[in-house]
N, C-alpha and C positions, 0 to 999 in steps of 0.2 A: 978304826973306830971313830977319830973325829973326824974323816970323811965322811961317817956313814951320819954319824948324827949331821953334816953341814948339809948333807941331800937331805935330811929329813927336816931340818928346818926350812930348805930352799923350797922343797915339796909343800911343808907346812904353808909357806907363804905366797907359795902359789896358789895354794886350794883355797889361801884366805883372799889373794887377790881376784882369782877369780869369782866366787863364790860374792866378795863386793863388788863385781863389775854385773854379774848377775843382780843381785837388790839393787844396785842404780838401774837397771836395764829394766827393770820390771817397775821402779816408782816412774822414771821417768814414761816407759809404755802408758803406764794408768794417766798419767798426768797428763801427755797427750790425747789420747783416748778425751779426756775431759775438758782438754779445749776444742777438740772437734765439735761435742753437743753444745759446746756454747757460741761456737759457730755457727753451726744450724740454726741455732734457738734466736742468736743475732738476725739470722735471713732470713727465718721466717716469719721473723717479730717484724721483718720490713712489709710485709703483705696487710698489714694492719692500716697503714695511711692509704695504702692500696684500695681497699677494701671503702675506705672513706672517700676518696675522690671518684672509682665506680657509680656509687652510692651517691652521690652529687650528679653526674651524667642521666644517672636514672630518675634523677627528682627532674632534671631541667624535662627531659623526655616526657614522663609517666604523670607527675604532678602539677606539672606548671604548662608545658604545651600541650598537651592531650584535651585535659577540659577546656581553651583556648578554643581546638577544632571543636570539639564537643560543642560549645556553645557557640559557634559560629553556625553551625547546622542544626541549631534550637535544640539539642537533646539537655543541657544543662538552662537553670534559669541566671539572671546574672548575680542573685544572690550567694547562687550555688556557684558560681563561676569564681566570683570576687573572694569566697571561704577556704577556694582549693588554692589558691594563686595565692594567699595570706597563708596558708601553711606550707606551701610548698616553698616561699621565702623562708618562712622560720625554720624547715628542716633545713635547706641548704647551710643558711646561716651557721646553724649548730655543728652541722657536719664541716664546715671549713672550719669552723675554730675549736673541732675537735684534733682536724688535722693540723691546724698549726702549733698545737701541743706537741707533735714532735720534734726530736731534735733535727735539725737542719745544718746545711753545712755551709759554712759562706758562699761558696758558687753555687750551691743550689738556690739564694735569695731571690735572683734576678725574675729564676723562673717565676716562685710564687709568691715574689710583687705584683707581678706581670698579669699573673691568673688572678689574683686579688684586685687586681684593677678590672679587669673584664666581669669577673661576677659582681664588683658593685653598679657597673654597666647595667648590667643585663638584669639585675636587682631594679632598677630605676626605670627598667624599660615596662618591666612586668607590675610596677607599681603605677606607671604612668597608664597602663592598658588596664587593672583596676579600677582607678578614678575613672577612665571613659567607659568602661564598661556600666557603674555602678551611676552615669550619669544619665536622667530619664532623658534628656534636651540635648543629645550626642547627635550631631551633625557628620559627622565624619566617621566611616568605616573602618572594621579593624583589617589592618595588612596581613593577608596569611604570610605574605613572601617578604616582610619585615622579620616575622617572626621564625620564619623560616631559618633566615639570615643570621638573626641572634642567635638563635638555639645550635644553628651548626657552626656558628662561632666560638661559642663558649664550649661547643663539644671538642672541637679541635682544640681548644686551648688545653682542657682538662686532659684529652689525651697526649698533648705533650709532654705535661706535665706526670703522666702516668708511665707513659714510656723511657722518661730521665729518672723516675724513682723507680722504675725495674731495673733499667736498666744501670742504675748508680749498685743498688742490691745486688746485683750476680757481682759488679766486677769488684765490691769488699768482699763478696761473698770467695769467688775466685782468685783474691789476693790472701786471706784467709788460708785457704783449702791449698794454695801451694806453697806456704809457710808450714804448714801442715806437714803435708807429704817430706818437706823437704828435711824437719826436723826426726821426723820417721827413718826414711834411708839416713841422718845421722845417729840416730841409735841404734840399727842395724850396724852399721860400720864401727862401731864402736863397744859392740857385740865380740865384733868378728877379728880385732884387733887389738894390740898393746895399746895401753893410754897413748907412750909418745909416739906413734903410728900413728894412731887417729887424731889427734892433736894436729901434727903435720901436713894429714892429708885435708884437714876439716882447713888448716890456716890455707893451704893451697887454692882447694877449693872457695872461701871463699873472698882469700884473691880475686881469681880468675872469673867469680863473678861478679866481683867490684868493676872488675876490669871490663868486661862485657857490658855490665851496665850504666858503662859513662861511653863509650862505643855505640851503645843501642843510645845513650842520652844526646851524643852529638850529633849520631845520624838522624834521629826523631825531629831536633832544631833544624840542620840541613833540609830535612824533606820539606818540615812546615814553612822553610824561606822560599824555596821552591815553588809550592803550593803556592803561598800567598804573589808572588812574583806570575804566577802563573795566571792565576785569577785574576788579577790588575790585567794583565796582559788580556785577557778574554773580555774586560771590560771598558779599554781603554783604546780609545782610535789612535792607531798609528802612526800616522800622517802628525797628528795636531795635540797627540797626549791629552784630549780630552773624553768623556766620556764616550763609550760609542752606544749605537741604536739600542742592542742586548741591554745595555746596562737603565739606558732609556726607560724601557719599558719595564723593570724591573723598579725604576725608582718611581715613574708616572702611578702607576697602579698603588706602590704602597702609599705617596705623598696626599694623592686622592683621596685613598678610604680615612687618612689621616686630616684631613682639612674635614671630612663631614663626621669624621666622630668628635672633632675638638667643635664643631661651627668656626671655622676659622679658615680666612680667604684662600683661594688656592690658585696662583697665578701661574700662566704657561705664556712663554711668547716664543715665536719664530721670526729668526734673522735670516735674510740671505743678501749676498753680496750683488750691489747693480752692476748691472754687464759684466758679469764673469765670464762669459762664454765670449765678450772682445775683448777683455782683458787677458784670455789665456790665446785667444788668436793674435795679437800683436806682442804679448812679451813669453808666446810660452809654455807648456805645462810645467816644465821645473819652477817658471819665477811664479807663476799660479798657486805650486805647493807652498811655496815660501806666506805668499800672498795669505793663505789660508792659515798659517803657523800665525803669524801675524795677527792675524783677527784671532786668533786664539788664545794670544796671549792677553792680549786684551780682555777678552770674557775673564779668563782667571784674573787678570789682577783687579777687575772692577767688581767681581762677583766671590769677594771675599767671607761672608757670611758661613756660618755653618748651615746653614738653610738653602743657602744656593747651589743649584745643579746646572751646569753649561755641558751642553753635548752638542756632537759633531752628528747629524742623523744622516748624512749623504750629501757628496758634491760640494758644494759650496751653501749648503744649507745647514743652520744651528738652532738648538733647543735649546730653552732656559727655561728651568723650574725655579722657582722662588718659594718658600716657604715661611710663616710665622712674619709677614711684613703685610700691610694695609694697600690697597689699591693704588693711593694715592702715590707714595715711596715708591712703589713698585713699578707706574709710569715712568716716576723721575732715573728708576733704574736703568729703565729704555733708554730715555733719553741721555743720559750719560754715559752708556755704551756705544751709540750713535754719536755722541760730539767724541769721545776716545778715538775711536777707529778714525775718523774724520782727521785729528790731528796725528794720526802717521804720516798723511801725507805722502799716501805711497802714489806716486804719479800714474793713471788712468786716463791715456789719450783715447780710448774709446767710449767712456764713458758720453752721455749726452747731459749731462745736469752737472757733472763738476769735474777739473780738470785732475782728480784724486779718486781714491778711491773709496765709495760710500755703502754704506749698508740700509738695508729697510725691515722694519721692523712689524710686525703684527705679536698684541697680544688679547687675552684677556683675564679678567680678573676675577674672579666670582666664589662666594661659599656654594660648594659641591652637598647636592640631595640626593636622598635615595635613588627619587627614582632619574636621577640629571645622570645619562651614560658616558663614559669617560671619552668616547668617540668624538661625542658635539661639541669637545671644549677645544681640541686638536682642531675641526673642523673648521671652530670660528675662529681661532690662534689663524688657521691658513686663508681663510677670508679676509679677515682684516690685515695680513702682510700684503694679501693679492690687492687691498685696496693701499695702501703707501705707495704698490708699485703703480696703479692705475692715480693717484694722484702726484706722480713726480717723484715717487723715490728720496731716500735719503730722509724717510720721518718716521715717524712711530702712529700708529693707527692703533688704540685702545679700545678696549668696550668691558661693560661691568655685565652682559646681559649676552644669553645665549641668544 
């Protein structure tokens, strides 16, 4: 008999225990269920700034360049021009600082400072085409291919910035949704098991994903050392550890469009070393490579600035970008690269101008314009080296003028 009652209390307390594994298994099902729609409702509420920076691509488009062409081919008059251009400001306006009502995330700032800087740009460009439109004594035509230039600059900016808030959305959205799932198959298991079972297997598991995810955290650092090692390496001449050509022309084009958005000089010079070719027949191609480290280290320790770029572009030929310094500094930077190298004193018995070994220098100096091609600056950067070497080498040949 009190066997039979102790199975009936064990019974009893089993059908109580399970019957509360059931009610937690059903509040907590609902209770997920209801963070999932607020997941959703999270990531589709991100389609809203969405929605707004669209909405800005289409004003710069529909409202601000369109009547532009319009009234370049007379179909607008310039009253009517100057009214669409003045509201087509004021909606952008509205609609960015509609957008910056959202919440943002510290690394998302960079981007839209960045895009805030370009539409106050492009704001100043279309108010300065206003004034000349609305001016009856306008001497000077409007650029369709200025405007061209703005509009798809500010397009690409917006859509960077469109593509980092999508793409920021799916991956909360998809961090989210597998917190989700994950919490799901633990109340399944949890269903399907003794508390201290699932307890057990819940601590195991998630162990093994701590574990995993400092493994995936050291290999992720590992790869990005890599990478970044990798990428230096893809940009950096071998020989001389200075910049190479690739990287050249990834910094010449952006330093450019940067000197003519700021109005601010934008200096290039070309070094190359005199008589290299009887400096590597008397001592060499090895003492030649040395020769070339040499002049290299030089560049780096005279061209210390954050604005200065020294590349190695081929042979015994070098490139200097200079940025945010005046014409006048920027000679004296020649010249104090030329007396540097000078005082190595590396012995140069083929040389015919000095018993060492000298370098010659061409640069120029000049604020970069629309329509000035990045080609003619390089051009006269190699003209004026070609004249140091046609006047005796070992100087620096300057010009402020293409």
């Amino acid at each position: 008999m009190e066997s039979l009652k102790l199975k009936s209390k064990l019974l009893y307390l089993l059908l109580m225990l399970g019957f509360g594994l059931v009610i937690i298994g059903l509040i907590g099902y609902l209770n997920i269920q209801n963070i999932k729609r607020h997941m959703d409702t999270l990531y589709f509420g991100s389609l809203l700034p969405l929605s707004e920076l669209n909405a800005i691509t289409d004003t710069y488009h529909n409202d601000l360049a369109s009547p532009l062409y319009r009234w370049s081919n007379q179909l607008l008059s310039d009253e009517q021009t100057a009214t669409k251009i003045s509201l087509g400001l004021e909606r952008v306006n509205q609609l960015w600082a509609s957008y910056l009502t959202h919440d943002k995330r510290p690394e998302e700032m960079a981007y839209v400072n960045y895009a805030e800087t370009q539409i106050q740009s492009i704001e100043r460009y279309f108010s300065q085409t206003r004034t000349l439109i609305l001016d009856q004594n306008r001497s000077l035509p409007l650029s369709l291919n200025t405007l061209d230039d703005n509009i798809q600059s500010i397009h690409n900016t917006i859509q960077q910035l469109i593509a980092y808030e999508n793409a920021s959305a799916k991956y909360e959205h998809s961090i989210l949704l597998a917190h989700y799932e994950n919490a799901l198959m633990q109340l399944i298991l949890f269903l399907g098991v003794i508390l201290i079972l699932v307890m057990s297997i819940a601590w195991k598991i998630f162990a093994r994903i701590e574990l995993q995810q400092q493994q995936l955290i050291e290999s992720t650092e590992a790869l990005q050392h890599l990478n970044h090692k990798l990428e230096q390496a893809s940009y950096t001449d071998s020989l001389t550890a200075l910049y190479n050509r690739r990287y050249f022309n990834i910094v010449y084009e952006r330093e450019f469009k940067r000197a003519m958005r700021s109005n601010k000089p934008f200096v290039f010079m070309m070094l190359d070393i005199d008589f290299f070719k009887q400096y590597n027949d008397n001592y060499g191609h090895l003492q030649g490579d040395i020769a070339l480290q040499s002049v290299a280290k030089v560049l780096k320790s005279t061209l210390q600035r954050p604005g200065d770029y020294p590349f190695r572009l081929g042979g015994e030929e070098f490139g200097i970008i200079l940025s945010d310094i005046d014409c006048k500094n920027a000679r004296s930077m020649g010249e104090r690269i030329l007396a540097n190298i000078e005082s190595l004193k590396i012995e140069h018995k083929g040389s015919k101008i000095l018993p060492t070994l000298s370098v010659s220098i061409g640069g120029i100096c000049i604020i970069p314009t629309a329509h000035m091609g990045e080609d003619a600056l390089i051009h006269t950067a190699d003209t004026n080296l070609y004249a140091a070497k046609e006047r005796g080498r070992n100087q620096v040949v300057f010009s402020n003028t293409l």
